[in-house]
VEXDREN-2710 file (C-alpha; in Angstrom, 1 decimal):
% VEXDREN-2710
k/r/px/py/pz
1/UNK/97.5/55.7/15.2
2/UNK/100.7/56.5/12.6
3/UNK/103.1/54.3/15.3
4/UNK/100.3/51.2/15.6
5/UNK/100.5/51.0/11.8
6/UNK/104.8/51.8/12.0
7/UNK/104.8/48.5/14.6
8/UNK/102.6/46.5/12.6
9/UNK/104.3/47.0/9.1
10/UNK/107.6/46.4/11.2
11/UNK/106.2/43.4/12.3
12/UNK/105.5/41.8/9.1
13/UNK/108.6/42.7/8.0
14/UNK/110.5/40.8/10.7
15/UNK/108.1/38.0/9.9
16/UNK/108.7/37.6/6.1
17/UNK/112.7/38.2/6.9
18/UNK/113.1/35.7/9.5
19/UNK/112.8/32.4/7.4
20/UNK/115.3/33.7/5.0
21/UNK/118.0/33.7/7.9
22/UNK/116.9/30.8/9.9
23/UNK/116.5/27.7/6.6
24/UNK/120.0/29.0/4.8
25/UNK/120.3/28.2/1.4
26/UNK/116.8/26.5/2.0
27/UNK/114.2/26.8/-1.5
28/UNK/111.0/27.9/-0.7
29/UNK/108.8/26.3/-3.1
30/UNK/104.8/26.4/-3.9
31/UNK/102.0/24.3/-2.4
32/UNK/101.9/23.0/-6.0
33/UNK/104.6/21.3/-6.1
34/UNK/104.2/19.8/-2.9
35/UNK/100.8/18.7/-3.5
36/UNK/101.7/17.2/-7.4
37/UNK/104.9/15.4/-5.0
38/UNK/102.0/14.3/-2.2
39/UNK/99.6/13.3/-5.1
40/UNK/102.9/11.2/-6.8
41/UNK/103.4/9.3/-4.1
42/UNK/100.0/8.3/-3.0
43/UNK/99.1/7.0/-7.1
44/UNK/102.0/6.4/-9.4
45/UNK/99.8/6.2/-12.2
46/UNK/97.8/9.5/-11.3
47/UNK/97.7/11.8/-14.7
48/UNK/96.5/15.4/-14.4
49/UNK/93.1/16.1/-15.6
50/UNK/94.0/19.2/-17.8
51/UNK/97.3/21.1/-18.3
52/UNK/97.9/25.1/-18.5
53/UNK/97.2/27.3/-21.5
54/UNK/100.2/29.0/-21.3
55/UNK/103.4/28.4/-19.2
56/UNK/105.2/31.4/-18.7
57/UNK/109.1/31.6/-20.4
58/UNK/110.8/31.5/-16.9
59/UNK/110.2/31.2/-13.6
60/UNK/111.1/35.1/-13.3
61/UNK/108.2/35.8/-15.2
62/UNK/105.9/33.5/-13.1
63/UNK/106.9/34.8/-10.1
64/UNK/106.2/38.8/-12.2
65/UNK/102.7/37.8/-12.8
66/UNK/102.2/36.5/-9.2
67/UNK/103.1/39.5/-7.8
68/UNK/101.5/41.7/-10.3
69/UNK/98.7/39.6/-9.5
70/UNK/98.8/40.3/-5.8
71/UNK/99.2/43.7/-6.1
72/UNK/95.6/43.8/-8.2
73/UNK/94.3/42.3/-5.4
74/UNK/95.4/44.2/-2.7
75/UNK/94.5/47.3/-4.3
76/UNK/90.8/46.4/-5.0
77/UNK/90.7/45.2/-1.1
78/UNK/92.3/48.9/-0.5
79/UNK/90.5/50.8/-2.7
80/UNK/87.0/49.3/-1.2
81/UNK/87.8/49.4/2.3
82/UNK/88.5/53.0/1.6
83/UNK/85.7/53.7/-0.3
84/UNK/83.6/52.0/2.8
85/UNK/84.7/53.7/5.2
86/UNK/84.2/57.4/3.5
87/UNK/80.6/56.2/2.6
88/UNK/80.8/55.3/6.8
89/UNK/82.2/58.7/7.7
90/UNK/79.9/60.4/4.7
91/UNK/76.9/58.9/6.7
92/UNK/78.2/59.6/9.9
93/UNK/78.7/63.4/8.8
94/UNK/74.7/63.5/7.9
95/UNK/73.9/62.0/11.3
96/UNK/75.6/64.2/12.9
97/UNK/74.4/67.5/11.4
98/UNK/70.7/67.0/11.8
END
């Protein structure tokens, strides 16, 4: 089990690495921007319907909150898939000793 999970967290590795060495000096931008560039094009006269509350002081901070933002999420997916699977096991231990 420890070496499946070794290869597969080697594998995403490999995966989020690879782009960085194959599009040199390439910028990796947002779907935002490419969709406000798409939109752009399509209507010149398009106008967003509402604009942010808050835009954050640099792009270093954006990118902070993003991740800090992921990492919220990913530990409420961990936390419950761990809590489901000791209420499985939990279950499974009751079964198992009547």
């Amino acid at each position: 089990m420890f070496k499946k999970n070794l290869v597969l967290i080697a594998i995403v590795i490999i995966l989020a690495i690879i782009p960085l060495f194959v599009q040199k000096g390439a910028e990796f931008g947002g779907a935002d921007g490419e969709a406000e560039a798409a939109i752009t094009e399509i209507n010149k006269d398009y106008e967003p319907w509402f604009s942010s509350i808050w835009e954050p002081p640099s792009g270093e901070i954006e990118s902070l909150l993003f991740a800090l933002q992921a990492a919220i999420g990913a530990g409420f997916i961990g936390y419950f898939c761990g809590l489901m699977r000791g209420r499985s096991k939990k279950v499974d231990n009751i079964h198992d000793s009547h």
